[in-house]
DSSP file (Angstrom, degrees, kcal/mol; ACC not computed):
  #  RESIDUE AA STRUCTURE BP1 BP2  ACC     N-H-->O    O-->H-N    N-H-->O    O-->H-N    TCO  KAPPA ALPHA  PHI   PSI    X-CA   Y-CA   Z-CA
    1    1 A X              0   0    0      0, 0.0     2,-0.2     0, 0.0     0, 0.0   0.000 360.0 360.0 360.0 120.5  -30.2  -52.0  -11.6
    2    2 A X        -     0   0    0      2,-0.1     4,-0.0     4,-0.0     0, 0.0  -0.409 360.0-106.4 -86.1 160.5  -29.8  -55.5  -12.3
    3    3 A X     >  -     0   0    0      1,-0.2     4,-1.7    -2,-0.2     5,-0.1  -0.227  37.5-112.7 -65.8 173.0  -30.6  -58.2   -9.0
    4    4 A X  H  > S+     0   0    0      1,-0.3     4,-1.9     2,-0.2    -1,-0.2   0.488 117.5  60.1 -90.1   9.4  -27.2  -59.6   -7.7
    5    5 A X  H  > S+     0   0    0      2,-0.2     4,-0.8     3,-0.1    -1,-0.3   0.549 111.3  41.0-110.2  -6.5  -28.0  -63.2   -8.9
    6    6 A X  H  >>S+     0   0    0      2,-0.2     4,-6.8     3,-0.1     5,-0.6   0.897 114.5  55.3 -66.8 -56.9  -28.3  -61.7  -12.8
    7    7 A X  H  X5S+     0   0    0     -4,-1.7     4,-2.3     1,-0.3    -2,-0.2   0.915 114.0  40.5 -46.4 -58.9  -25.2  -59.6  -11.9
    8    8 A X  H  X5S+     0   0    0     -4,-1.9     4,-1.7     2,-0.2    -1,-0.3   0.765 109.7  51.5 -78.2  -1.9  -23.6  -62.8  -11.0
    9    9 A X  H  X5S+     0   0    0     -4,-0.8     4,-5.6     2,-0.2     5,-0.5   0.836 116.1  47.2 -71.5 -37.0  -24.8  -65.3  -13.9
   10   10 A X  H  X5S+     0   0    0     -4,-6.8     4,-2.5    -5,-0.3     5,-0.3   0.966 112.1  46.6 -80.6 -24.0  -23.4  -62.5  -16.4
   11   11 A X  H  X<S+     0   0    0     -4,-2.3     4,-2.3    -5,-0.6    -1,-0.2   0.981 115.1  49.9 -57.5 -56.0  -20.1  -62.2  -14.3
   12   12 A X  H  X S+     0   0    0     -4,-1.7     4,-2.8     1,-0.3     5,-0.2   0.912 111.2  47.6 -25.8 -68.6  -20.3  -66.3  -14.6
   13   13 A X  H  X S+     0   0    0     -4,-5.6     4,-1.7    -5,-0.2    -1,-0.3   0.989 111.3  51.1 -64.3 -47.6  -20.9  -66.1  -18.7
   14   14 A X  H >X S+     0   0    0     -4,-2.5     4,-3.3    -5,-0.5     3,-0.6   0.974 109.8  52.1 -41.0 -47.9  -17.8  -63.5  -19.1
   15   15 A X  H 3X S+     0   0    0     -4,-2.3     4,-3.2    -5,-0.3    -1,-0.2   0.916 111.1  47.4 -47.1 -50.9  -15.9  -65.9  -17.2
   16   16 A X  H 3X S+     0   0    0     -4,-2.8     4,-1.8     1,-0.2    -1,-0.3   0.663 113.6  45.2 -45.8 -41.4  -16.9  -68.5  -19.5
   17   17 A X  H <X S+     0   0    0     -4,-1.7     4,-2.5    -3,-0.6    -1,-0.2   0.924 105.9  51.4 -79.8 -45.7  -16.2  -66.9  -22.3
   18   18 A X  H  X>S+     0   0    0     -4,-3.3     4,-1.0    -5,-0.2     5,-0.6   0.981 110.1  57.7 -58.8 -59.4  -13.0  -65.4  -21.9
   19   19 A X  H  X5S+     0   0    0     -4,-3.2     4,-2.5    -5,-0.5    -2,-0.2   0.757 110.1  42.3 -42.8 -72.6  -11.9  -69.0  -20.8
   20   20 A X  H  X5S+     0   0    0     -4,-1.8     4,-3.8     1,-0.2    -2,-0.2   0.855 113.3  52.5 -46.6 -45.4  -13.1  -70.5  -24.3
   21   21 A X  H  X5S+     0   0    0     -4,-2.5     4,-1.7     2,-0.2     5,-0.3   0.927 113.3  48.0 -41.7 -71.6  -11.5  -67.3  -26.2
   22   22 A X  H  <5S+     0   0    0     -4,-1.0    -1,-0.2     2,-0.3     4,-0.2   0.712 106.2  50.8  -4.7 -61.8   -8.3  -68.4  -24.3
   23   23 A X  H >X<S+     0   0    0     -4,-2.5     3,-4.8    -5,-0.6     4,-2.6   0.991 116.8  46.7 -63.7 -67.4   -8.5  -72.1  -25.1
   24   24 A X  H 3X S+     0   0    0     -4,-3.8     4,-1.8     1,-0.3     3,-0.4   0.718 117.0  41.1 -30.1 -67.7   -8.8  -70.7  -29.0
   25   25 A X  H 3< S+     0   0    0     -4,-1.7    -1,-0.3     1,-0.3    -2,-0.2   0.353 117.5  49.9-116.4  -2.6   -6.2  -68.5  -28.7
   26   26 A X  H <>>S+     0   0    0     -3,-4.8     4,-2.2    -5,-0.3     5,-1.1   0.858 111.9  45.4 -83.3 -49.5   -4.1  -71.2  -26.6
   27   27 A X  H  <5S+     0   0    0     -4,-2.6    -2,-0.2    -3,-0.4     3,-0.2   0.932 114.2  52.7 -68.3 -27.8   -4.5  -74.0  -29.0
   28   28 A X  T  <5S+     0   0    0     -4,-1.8    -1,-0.3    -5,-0.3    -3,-0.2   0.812 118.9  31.2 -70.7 -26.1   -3.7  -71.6  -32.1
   29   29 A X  T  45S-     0   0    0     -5,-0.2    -1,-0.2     2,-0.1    -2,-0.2   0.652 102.9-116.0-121.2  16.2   -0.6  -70.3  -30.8
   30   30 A X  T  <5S+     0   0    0     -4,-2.2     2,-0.3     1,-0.2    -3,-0.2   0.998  72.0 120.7  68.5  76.8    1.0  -73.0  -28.7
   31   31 A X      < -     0   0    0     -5,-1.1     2,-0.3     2,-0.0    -1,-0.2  -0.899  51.5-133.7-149.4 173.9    0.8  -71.1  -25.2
   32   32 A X        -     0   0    0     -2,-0.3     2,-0.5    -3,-0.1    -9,-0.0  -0.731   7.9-156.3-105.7 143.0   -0.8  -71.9  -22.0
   33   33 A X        -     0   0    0     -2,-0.3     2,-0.3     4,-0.0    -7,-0.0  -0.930  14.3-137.4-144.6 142.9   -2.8  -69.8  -19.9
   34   34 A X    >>  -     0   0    0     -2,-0.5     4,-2.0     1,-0.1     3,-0.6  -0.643  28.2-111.9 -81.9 150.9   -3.1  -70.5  -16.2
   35   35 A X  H 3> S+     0   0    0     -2,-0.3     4,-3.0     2,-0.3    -1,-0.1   0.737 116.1  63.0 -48.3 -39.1   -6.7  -70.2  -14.6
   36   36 A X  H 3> S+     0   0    0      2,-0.2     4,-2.3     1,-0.1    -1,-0.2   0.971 108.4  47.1 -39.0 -57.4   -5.4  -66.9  -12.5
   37   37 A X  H X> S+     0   0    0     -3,-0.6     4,-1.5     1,-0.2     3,-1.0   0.893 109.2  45.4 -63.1 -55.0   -5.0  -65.6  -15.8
   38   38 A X  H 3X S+     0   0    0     -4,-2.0     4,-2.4     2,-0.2    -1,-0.2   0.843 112.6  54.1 -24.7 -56.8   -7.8  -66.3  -17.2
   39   39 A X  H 3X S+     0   0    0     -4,-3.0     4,-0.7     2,-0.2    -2,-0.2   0.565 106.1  50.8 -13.9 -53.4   -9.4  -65.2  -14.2
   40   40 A X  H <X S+     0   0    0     -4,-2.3     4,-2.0    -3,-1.0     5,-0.3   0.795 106.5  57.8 -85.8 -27.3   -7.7  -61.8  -14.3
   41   41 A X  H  X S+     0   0    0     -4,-1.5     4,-2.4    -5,-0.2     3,-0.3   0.981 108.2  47.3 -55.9 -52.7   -8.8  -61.5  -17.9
   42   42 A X  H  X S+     0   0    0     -4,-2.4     4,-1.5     1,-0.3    -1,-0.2   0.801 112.2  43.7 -39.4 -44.8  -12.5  -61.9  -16.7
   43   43 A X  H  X S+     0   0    0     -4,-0.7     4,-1.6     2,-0.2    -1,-0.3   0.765 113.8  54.7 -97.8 -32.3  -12.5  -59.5  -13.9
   44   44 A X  H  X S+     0   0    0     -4,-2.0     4,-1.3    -3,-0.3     3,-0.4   0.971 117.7  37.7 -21.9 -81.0  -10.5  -56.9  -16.4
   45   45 A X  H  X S+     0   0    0     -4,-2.4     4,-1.9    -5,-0.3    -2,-0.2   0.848 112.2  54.0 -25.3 -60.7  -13.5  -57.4  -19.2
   46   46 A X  H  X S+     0   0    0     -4,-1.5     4,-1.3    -5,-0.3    -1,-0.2   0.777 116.3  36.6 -90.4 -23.9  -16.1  -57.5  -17.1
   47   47 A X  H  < S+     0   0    0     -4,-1.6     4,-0.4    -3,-0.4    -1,-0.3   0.582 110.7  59.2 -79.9  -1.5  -15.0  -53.8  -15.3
   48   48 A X  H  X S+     0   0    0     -4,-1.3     4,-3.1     2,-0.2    -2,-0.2   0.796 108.5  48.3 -89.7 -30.3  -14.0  -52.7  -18.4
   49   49 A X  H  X S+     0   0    0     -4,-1.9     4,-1.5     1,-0.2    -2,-0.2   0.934 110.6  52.7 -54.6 -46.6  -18.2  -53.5  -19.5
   50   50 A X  H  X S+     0   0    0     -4,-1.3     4,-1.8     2,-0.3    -1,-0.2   0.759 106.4  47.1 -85.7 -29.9  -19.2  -51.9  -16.8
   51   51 A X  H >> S+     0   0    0     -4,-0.4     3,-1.2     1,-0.2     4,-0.6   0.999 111.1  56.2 -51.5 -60.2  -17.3  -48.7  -17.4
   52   52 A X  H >< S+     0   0    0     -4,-3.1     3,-0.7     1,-0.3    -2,-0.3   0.626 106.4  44.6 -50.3 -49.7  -18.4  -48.7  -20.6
   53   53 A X  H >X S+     0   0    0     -4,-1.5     3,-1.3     1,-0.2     4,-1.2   0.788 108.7  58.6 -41.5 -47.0  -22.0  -48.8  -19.8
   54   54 A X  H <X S+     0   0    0     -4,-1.8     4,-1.1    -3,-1.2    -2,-0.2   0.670 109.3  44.3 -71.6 -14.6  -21.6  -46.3  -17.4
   55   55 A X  H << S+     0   0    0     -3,-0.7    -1,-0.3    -4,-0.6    -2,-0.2   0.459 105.7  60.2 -98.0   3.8  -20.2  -44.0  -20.1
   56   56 A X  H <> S+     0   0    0     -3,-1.3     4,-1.4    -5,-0.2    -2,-0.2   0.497 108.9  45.1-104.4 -27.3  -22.8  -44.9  -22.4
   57   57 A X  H  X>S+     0   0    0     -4,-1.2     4,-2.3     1,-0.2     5,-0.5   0.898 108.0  54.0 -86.7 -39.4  -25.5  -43.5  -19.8
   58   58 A X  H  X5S+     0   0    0     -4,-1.1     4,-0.6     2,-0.2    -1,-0.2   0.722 109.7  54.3 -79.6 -14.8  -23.7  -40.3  -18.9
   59   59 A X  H  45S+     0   0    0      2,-0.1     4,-0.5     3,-0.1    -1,-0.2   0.822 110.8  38.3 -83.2 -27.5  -23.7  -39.7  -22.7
   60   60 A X  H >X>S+     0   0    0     -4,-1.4     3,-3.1     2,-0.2     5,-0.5   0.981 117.0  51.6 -60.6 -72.5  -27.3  -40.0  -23.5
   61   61 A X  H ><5S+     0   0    0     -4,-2.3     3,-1.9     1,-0.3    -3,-0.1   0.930 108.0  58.9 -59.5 -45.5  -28.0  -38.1  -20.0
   62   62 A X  T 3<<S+     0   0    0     -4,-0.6    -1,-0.3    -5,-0.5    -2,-0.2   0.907 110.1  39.9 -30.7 -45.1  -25.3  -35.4  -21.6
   63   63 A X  T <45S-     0   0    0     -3,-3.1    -1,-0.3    -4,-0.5    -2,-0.2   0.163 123.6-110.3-121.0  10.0  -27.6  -34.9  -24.6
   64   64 A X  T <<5S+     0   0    0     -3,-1.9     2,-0.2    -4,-0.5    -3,-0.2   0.952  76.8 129.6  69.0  48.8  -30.7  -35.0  -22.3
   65   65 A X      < -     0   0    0     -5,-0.5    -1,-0.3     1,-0.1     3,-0.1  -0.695  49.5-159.0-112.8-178.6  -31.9  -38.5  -23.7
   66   66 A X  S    S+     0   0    0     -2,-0.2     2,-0.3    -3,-0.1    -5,-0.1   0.268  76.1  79.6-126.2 -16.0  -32.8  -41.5  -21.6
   67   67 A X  S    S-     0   0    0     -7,-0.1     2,-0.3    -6,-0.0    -2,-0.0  -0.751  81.6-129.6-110.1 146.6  -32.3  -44.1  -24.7
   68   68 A X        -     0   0    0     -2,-0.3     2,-0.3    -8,-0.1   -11,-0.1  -0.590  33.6-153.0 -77.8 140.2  -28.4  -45.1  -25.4
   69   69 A X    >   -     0   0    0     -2,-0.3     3,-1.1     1,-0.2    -9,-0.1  -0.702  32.9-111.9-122.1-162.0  -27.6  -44.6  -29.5
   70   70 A X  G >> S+     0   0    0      1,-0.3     4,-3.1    -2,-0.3     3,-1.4   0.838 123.6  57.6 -84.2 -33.5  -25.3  -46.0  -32.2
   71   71 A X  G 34 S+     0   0    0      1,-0.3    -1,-0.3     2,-0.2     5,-0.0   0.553 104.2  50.7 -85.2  14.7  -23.8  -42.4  -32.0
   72   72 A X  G <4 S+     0   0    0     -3,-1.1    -1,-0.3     2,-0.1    -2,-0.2   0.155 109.2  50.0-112.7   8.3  -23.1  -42.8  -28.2
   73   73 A X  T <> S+     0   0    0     -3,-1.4     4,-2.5     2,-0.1    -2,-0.2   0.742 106.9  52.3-110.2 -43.7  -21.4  -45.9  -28.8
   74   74 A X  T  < S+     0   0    0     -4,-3.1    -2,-0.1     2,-0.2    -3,-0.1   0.842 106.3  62.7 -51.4 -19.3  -19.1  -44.3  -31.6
   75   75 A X  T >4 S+     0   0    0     -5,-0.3     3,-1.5     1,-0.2     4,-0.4   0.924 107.3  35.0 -60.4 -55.4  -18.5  -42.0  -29.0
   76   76 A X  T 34 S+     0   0    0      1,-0.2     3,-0.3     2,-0.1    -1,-0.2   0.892 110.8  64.1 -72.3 -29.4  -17.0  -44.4  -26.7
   77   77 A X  T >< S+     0   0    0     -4,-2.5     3,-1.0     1,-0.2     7,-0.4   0.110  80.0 107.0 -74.6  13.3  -15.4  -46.4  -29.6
   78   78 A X  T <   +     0   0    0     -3,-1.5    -1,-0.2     1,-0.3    -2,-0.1   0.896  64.6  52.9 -46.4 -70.1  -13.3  -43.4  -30.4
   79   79 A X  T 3  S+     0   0    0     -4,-0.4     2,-0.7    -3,-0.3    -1,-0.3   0.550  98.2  73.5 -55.1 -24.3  -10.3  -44.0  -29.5
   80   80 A X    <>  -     0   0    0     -3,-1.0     4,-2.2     1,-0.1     5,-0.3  -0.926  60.5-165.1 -99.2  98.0  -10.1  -47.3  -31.4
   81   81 A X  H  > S+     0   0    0     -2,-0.7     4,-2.3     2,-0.2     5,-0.2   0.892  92.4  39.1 -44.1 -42.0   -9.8  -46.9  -35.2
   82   82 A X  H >> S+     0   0    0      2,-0.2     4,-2.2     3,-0.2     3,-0.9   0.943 118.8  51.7-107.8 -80.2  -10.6  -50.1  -36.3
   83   83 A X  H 34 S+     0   0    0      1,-0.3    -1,-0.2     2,-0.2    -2,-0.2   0.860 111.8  47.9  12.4 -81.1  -13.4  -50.4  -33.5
   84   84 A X  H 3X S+     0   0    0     -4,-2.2     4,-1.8    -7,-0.4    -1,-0.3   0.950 106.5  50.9 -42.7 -56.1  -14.7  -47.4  -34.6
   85   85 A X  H <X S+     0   0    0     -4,-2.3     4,-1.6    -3,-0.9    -1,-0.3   0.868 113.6  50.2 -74.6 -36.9  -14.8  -48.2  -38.4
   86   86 A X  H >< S+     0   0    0     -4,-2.2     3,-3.7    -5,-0.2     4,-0.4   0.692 118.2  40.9 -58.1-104.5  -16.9  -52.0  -37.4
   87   87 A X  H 3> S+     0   0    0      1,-0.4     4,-3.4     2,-0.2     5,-0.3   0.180 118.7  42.8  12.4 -96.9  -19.2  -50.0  -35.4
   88   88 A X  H 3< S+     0   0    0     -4,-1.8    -1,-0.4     1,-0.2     4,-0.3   0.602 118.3  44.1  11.3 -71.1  -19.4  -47.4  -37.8
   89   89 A X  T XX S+     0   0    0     -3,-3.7     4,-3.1    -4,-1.6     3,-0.8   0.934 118.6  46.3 -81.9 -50.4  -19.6  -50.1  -40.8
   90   90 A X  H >> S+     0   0    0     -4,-0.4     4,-2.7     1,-0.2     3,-0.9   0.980 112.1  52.2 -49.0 -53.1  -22.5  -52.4  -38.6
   91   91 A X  H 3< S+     0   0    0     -4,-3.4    -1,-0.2     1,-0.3    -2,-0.2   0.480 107.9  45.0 -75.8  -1.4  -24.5  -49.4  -37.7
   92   92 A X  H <> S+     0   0    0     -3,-0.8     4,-1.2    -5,-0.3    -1,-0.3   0.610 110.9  56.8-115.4  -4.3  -24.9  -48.1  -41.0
   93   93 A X  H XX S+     0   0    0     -4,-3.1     4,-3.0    -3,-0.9     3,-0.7   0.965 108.7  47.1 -69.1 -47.1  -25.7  -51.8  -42.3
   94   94 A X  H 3< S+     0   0    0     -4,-2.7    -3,-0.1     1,-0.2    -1,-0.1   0.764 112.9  57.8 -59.9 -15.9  -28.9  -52.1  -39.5
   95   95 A X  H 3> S+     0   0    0     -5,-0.2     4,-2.3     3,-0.2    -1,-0.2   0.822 109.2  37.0 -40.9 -66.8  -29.7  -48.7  -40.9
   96   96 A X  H <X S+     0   0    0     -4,-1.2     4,-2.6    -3,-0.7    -2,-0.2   0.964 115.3  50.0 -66.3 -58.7  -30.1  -49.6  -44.1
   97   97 A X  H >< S+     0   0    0     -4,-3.0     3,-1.4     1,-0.2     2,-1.0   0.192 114.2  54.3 -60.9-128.2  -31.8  -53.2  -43.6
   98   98 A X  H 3> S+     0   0    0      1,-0.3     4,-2.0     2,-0.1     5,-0.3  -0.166 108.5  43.9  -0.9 -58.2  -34.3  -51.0  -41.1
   99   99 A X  H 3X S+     0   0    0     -4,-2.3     4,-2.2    -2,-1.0    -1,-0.3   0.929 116.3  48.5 -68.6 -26.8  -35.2  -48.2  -44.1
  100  100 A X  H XX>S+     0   0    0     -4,-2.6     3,-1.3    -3,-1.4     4,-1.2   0.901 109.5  53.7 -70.3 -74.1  -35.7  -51.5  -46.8
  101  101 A X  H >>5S+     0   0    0      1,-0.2     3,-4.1     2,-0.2     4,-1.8   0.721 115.8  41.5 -20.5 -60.5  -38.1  -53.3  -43.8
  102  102 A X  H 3X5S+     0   0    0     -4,-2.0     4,-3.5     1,-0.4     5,-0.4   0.889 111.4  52.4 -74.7 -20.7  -40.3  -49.8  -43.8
  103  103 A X  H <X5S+     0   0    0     -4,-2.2     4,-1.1    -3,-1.3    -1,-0.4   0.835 111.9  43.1 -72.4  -8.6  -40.3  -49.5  -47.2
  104  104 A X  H <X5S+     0   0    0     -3,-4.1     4,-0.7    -4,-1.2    -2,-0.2   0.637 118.2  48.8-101.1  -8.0  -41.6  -53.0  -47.4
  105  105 A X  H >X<S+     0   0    0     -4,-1.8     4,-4.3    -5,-0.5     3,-0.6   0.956 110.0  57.2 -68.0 -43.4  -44.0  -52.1  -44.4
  106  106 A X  H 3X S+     0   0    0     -4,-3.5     4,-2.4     1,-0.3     5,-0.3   0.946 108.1  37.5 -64.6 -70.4  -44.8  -49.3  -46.3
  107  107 A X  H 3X S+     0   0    0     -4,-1.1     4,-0.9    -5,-0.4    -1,-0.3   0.629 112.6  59.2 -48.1 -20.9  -46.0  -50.8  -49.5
  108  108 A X  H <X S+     0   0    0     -4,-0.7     4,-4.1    -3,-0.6    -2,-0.2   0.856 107.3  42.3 -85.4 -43.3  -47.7  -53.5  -47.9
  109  109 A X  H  X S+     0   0    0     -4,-4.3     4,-1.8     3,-0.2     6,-0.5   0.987 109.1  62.2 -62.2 -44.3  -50.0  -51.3  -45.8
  110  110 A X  H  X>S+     0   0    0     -4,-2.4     5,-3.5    -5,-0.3     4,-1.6   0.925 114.3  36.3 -34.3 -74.0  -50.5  -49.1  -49.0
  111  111 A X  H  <5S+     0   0    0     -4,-0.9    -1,-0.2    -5,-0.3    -2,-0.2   0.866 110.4  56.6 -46.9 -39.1  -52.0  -52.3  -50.6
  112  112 A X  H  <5S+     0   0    0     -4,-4.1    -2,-0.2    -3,-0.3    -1,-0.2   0.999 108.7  51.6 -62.6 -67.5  -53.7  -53.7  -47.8
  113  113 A X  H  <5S-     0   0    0     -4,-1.8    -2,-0.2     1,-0.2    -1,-0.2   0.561 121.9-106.4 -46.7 -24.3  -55.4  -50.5  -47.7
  114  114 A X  T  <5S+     0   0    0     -4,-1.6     2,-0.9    -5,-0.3    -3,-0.2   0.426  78.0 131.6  96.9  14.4  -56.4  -50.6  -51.3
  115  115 A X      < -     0   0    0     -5,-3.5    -1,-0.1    -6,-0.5    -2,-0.1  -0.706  48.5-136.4 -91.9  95.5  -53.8  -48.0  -52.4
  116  116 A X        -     0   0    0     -2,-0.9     2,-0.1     1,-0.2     3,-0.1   0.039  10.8-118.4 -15.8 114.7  -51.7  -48.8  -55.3
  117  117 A X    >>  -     0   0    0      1,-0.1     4,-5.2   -10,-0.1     3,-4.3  -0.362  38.9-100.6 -82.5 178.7  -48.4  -48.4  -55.8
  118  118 A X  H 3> S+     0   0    0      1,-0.3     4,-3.1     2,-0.2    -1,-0.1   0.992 126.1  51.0 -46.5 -41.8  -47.2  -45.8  -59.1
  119  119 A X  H 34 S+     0   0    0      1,-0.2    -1,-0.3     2,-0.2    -2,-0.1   0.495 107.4  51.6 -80.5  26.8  -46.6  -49.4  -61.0
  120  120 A X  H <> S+     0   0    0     -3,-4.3     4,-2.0     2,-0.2     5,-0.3   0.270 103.7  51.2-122.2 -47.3  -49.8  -50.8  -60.2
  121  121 A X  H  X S+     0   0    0     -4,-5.2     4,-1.4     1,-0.2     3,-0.2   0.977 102.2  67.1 -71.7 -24.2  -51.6  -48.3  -61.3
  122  122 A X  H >X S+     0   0    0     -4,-3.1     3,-1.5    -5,-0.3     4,-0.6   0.983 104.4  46.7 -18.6 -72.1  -49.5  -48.5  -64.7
  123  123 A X  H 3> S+     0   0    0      1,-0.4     4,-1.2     2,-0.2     3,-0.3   0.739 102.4  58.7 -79.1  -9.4  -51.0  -51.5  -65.2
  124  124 A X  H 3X S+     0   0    0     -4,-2.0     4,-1.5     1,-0.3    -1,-0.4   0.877 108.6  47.3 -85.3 -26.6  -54.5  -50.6  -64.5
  125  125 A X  H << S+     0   0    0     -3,-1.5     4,-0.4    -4,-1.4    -1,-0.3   0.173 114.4  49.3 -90.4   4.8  -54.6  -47.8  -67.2
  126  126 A X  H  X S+     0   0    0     -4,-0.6     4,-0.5    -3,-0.3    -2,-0.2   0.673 110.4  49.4-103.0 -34.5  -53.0  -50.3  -69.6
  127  127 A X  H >X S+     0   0    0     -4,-1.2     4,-1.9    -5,-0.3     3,-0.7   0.905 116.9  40.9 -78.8 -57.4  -55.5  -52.9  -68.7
  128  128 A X  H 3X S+     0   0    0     -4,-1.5     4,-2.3     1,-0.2     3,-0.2   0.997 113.7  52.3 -64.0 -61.3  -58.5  -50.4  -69.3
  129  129 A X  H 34 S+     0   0    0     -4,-0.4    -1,-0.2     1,-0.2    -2,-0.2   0.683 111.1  44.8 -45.3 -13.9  -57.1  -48.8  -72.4
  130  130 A X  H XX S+     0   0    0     -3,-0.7     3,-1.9    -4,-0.5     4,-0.7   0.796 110.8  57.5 -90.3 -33.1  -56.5  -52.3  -74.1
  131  131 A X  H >< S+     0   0    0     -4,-1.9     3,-0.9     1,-0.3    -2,-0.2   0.888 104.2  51.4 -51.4 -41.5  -60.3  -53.2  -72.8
  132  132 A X  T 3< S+     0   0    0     -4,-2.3    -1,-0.3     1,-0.3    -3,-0.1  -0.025 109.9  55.2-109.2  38.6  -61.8  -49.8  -74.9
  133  133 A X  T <4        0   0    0     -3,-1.9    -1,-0.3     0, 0.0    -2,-0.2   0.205 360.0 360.0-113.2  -7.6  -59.8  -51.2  -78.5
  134  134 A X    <<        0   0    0     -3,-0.9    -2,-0.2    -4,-0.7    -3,-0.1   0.864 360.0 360.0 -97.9 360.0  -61.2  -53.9  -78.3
């Protein structure tokens, strides 16, 4: 549970944000928005976060986790095709950059250790075999 002065700073930064989005979306299309409106956007957003969270914990506790995943979030992004398919499309890039990081982990402790990888050792049997021609 976050303390109520976090709870307000993050209400604060939604506010903030939805106003700049606004301005963007003002200056691009010739419209106005009044500060109510803005306003209403904010407090809209910021319960619609908060649902969302709350539906992101009752689906881990559902599947008798404690940690939220990418597939509890697709869950909730359901209903939105094009939502879904970014999600979808982000969460299988951090996937990927995450198995190249352990493979690079992987190969580095192997070396640090003194283990060789298969093309290292290539080259050590080519290195010895040129050594006993000459």
């Amino acid at each position: 549970v976050a303390a109520p002065g976090s709870f307000q700073r993050l209400k604060a930064a939604v506010h903030y944000t939805v106003g700049c989005l606004c301005q963007d979306v003002a200056e691009d299309k010739d419209v106005q928005f009044s500060k109510q409106t803005i306003a209403a956007i904010s407090e809209i957003t910021f319960r619609q976060c908060d649902n969302f969270a709350k539906d992101l914990e009752m689906f881990a506790r559902h599947a008798k986790r404690s940690t939220v995943t990418a597939e509890d979030v697709k869950l909730l992004a359901r209903r939105s095709n094009s939502l879904l398919k970014y999600i979808t499309q982000k969460s299988e890039e951090i996937a990927s950059s995450n198995m190249e990081q352990k493979e690079k982990k992987k190969k580095k402790s192997s070396a640090a250790k003194g283990g060789r990888t298969s093309g290292e050792q290539e080259a050590v049997v080519t290195e010895s075999e040129d050594s006993n021609m000459a």
